[in-house]
C-alpha positions as CSV (number, residue, x, y, z in Angstrom):
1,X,-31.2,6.2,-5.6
2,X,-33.4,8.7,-8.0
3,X,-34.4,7.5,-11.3
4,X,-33.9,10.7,-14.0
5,X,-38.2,10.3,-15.4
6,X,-38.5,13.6,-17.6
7,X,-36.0,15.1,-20.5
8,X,-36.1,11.9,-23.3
9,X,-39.5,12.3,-24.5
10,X,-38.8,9.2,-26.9
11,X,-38.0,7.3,-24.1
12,X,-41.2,8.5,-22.8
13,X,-43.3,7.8,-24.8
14,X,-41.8,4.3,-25.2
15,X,-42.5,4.0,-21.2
16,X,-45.9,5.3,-21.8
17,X,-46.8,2.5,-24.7
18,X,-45.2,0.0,-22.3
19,X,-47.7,0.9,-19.7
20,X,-50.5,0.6,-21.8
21,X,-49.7,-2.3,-22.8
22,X,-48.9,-4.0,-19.5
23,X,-52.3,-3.0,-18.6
24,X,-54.1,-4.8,-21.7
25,X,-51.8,-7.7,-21.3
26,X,-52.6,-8.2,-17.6
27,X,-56.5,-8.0,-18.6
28,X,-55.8,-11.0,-21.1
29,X,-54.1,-13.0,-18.9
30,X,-57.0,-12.2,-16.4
31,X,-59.9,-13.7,-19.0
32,X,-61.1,-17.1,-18.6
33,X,-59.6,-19.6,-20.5
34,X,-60.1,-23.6,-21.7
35,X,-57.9,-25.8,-21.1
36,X,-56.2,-26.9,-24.4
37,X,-54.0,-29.9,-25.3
38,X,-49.9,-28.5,-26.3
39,X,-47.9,-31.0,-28.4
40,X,-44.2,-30.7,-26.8
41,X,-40.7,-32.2,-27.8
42,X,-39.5,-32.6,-24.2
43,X,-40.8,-34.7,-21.9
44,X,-40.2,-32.3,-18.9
45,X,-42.3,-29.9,-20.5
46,X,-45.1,-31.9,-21.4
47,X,-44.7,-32.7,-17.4
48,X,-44.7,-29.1,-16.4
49,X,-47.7,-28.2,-18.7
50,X,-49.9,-31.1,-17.4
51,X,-49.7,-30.3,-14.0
52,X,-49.9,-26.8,-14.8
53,X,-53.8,-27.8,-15.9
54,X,-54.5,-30.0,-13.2
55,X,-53.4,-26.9,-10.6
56,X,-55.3,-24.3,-12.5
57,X,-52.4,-23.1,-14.5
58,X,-52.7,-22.1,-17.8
59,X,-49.8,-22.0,-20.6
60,X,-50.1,-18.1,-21.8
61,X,-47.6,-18.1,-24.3
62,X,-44.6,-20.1,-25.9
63,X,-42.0,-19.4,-28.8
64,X,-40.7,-23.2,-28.6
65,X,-41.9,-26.6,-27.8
66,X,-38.7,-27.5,-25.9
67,X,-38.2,-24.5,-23.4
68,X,-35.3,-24.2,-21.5
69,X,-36.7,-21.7,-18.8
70,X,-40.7,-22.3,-17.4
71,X,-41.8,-18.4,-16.3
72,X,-44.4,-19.2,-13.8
73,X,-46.5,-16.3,-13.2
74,X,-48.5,-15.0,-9.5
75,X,-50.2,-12.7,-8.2
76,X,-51.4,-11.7,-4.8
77,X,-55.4,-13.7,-5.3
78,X,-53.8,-16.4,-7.1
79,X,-51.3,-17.5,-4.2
80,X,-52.8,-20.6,-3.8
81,X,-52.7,-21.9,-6.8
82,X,-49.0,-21.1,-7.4
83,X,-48.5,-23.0,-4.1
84,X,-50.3,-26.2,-6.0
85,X,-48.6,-25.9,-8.8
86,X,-45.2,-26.1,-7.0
87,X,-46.4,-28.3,-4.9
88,X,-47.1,-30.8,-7.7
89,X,-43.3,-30.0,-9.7
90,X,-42.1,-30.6,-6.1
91,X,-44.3,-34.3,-6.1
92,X,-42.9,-35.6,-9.3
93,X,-39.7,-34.4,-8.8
94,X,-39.7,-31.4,-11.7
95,X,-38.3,-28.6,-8.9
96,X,-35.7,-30.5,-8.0
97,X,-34.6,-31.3,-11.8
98,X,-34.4,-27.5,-12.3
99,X,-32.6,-23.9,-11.3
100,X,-35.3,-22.6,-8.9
101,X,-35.1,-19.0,-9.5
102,X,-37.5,-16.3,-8.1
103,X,-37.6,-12.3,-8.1
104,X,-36.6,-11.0,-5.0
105,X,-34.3,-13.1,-4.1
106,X,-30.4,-11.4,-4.2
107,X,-29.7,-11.5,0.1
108,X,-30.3,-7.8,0.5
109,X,-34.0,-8.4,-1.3
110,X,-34.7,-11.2,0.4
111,X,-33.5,-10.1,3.8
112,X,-35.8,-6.8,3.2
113,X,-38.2,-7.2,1.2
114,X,-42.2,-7.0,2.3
115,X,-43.6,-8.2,-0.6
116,X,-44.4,-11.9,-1.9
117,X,-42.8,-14.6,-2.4
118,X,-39.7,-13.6,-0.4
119,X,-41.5,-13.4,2.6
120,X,-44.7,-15.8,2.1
121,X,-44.3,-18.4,4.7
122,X,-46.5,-21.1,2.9
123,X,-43.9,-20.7,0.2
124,X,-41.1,-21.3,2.2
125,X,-42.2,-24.0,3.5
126,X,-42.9,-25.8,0.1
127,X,-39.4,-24.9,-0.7
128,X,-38.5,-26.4,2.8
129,X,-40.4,-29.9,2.0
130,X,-38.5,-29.8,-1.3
131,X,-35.0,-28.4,-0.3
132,X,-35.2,-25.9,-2.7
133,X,-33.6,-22.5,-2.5
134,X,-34.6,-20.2,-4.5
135,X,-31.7,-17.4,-5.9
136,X,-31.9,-14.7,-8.6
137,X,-30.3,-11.5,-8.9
138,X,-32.9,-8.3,-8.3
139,X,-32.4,-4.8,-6.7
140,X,-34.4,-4.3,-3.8
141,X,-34.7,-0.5,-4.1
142,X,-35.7,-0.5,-7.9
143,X,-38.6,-3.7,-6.1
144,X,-39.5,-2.1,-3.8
145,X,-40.2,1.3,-5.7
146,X,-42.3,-0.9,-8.7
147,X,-44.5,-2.4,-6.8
148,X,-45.2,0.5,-4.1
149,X,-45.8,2.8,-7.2
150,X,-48.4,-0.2,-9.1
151,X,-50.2,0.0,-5.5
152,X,-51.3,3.4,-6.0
153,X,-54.5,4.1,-7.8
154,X,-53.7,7.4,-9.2
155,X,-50.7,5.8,-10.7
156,X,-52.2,6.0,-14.3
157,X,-52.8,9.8,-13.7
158,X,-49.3,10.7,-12.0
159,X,-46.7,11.0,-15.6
160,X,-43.4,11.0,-13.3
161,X,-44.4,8.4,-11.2
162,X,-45.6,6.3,-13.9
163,X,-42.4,6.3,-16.4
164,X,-40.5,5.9,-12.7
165,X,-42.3,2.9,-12.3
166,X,-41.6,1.5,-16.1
167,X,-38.1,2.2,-15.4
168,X,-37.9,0.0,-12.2
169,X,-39.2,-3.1,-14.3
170,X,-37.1,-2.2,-17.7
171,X,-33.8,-2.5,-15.1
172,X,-34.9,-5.4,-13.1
173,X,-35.3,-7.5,-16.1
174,X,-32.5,-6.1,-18.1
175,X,-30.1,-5.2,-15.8
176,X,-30.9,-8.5,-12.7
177,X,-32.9,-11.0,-14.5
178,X,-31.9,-12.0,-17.9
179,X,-28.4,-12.1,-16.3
180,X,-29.1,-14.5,-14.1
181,X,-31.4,-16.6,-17.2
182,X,-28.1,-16.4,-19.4
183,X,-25.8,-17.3,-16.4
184,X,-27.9,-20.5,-15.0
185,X,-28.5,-21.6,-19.0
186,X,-24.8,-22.1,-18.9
187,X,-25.0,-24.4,-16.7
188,X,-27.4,-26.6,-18.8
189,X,-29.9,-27.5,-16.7
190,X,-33.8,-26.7,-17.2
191,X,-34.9,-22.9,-15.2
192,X,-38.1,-22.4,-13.1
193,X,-38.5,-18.4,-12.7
194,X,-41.3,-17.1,-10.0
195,X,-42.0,-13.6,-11.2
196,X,-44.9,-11.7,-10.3
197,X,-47.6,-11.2,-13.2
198,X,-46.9,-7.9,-14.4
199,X,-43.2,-9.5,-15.8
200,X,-45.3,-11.6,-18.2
201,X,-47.3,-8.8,-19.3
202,X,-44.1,-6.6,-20.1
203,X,-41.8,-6.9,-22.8
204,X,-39.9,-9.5,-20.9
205,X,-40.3,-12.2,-23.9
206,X,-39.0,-9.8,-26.8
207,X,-35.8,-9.1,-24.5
208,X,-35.8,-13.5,-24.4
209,X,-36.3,-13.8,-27.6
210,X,-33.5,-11.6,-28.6
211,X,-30.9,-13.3,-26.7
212,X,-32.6,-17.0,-27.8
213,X,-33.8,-17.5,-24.8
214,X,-36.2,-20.3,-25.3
215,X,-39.3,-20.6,-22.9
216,X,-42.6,-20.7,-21.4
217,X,-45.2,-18.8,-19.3
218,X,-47.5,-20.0,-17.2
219,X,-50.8,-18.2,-15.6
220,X,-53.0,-18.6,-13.2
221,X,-56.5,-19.9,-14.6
222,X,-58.9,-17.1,-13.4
């Protein structure tokens, strides 16, 4: 599958401002942070964001005090900390309360996939201890693509590449993830996503907010 790049220089330019400011937003997240106290009107997510401090999570940003759907955030050097964090929503029986969702997983992603969590054994077996198992909707082509293109250094420097590469994360959360947010809210129980960091740097929250999606992210404590 080829993604048209070139010929809508308003979309463009969009992708280009996108860029820019995934690459800000993924600095912030990055900075050090204190720990702060968060007054909440639910008592799982006063849960969730207690442990998150005591695992070295961090809540980055909120638009509600009773979220329905907890965005949890990793990234490659921050593996083992997402691992504690689950670990302890596993403990006190938060993972089990909720739809365990996680990018990647859609059976042909999973099955193929290279890149973490699909295939990150610790992971697994966390979700093994807890029998959790994690489903989502994704595309494995459009996953793969982002996050071979993000690995390349001259990324910033390559225009085609770079507004391919905005394309495969405006699709994945359009087109695969808020379908699955809107299909499991149905259902009325609380979500747990595990999306890699540069979903929370992106426009994911305006597309949430527009379809009142009410929720939470949480980032690893640098």
């Amino acid at each position: 599958m080829m993604l048209k790049t070139s010929g809508n220089s308003y979309r463009d330019v969009l992708y280009r401002q996108l860029f820019n400011h995934i690459q800000n937003s993924l600095t912030y997240l990055k900075e050090a942070s204190e720990p702060q106290e968060h007054l909440w009107d639910s008592e799982m997510a006063s849960r969730v964001d207690e442990i998150a401090r005591k695992k070295g999570y961090r809540l980055s940003r909120r638009n509600t005090t009773v979220p329905g759907l907890f965005i949890v955030g990793y990234e490659q050097d921050s593996m083992d900390k997402t691992i504690s964090f689950l670990s302890g929503l596993g403990e006190n029986s938060i993972l089990q309360q909720c739809a365990f969702l996680a990018e990647g997983y859609d059976g042909e992603a999973a099955m193929l996939s290279k890149t973490n969590p699909v295939t990150n054994s610790k992971l697994n077996t966390i979700f093994s201890k807890y029998q959790i198992k994690p489903r989502g909707k994704d595309s494995f082509p459009l996953r793969e693509r982002q996050y071979t293109n993000l690995g390349d250094r001259n990324l910033q420097h390559d225009e085609e590449k770079l507004l391919e590469t905005i394309d495969c994360i405006v699709q994945r959360e359009r087109d695969y993830f808020l379908p699955s947010f809107i299909e499991e809210k149905k259902q009325g129980k609380p979500i747990l996503f595990l999306a890699n960091m540069v979903h929370l740097a992106s426009y994911l929250q305006t597309i949430l907010n527009n379809h009142q999606l009410k929720y939470a992210f949480f980032v690893p404590r640098y």
